[in-house]
C-alpha positions as CSV (number, residue, x, y, z in Angstrom):
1,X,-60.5,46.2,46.8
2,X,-59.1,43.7,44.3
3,X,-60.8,42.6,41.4
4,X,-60.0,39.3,40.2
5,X,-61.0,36.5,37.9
6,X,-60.9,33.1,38.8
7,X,-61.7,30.1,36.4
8,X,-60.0,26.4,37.1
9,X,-56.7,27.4,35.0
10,X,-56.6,31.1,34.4
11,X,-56.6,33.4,37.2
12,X,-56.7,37.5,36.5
13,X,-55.6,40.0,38.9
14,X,-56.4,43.8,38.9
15,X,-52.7,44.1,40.4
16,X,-49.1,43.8,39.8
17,X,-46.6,41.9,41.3
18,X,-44.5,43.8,44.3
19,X,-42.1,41.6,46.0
20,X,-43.8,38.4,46.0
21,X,-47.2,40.4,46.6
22,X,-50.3,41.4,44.6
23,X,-50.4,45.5,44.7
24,X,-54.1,46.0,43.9
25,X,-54.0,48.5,40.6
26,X,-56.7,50.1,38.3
27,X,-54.3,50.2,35.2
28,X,-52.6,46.7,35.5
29,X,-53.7,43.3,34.9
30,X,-51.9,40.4,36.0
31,X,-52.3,36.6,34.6
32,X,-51.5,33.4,36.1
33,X,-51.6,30.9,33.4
34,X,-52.6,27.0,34.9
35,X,-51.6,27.6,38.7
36,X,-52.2,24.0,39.1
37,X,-49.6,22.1,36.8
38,X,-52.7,20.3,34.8
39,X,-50.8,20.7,31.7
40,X,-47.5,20.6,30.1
41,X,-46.6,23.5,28.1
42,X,-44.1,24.6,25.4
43,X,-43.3,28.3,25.1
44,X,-45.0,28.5,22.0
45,X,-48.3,27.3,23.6
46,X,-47.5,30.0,26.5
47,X,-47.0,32.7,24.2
48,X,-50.4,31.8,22.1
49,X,-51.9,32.4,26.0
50,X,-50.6,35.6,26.4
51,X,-51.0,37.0,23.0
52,X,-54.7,36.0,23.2
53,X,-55.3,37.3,26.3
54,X,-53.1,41.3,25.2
55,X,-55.8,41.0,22.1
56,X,-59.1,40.1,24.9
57,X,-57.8,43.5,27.2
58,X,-57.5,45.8,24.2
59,X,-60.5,44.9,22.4
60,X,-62.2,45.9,26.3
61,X,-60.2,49.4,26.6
62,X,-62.1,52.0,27.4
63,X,-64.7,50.3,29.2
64,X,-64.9,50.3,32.7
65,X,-62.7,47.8,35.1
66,X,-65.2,46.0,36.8
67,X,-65.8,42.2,37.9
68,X,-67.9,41.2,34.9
69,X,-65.0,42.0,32.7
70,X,-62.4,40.4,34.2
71,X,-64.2,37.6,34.3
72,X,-65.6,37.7,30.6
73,X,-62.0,37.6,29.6
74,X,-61.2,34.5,32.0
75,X,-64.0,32.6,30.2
76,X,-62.8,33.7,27.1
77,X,-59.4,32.1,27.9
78,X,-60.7,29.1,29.1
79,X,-61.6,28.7,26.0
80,X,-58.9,29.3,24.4
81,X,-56.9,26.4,26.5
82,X,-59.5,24.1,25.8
83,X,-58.8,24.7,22.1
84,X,-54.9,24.5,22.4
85,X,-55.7,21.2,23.8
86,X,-58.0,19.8,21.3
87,X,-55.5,20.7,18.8
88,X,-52.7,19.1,20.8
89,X,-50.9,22.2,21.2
90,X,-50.7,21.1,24.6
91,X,-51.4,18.0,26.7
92,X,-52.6,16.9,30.5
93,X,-49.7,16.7,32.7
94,X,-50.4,13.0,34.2
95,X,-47.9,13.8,36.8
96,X,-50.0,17.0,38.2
97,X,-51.4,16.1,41.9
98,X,-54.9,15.9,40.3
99,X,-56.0,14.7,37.1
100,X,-59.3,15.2,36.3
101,X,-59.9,15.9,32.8
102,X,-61.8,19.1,33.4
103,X,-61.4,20.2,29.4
104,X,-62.5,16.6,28.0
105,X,-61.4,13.5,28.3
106,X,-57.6,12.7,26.5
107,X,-57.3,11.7,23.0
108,X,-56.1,8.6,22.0
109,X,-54.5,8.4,18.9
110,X,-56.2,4.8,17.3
111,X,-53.5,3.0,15.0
């Protein structure tokens, strides 16, 4: 059975990537960063996501691959976006086929 996470812009798979398909796997964890396009990212952003989520899956090593921890770390990420964006590390994509603003309304920069 595959274990998965699945929050609005992180997804976590108990799995790794075989030809275009998800192998399910005790002892790897895949991460789909945003699978929706509701943000524009740098690299630097991108790398801030997957740092963040290395340091979420050692701090839980050793404890036992189950639902509840996939999906703690998901929230956790969440999170973390929601920060990059406050900080302006990143920004909505106004272009992505939906725009709903599900971290908080844009900021405005007043003159």
């Amino acid at each position: 059975m595959l274990l998965k996470s699945t929050t609005r812009h992180i997804r976590i798979f108990a799995a790794e990537m075989n030809q275009d398909e998800l192998v399910p796997s005790n002892h790897v964890l895949t991460l789909d960063v945003d699978p929706d396009n509701e943000f524009n990212w740098n690299e630097d952003a991108l790398q801030k996501v997957y740092r963040q989520f290395d340091e979420l899956v050692e701090a839980s090593s050793g404890v036992d691959l189950t639902d509840y921890n996939l999906r703690r770390i998901g929230s956790d990420l969440e999170h973390y976006l929601r920060s990059l964006l406050q900080k302006g590390e990143i920004s909505y994509n106004l272009s992505s086929r939906v725009t709903n603003y599900s971290m908080g309304l844009p900021q405005v920069a007043t003159e």
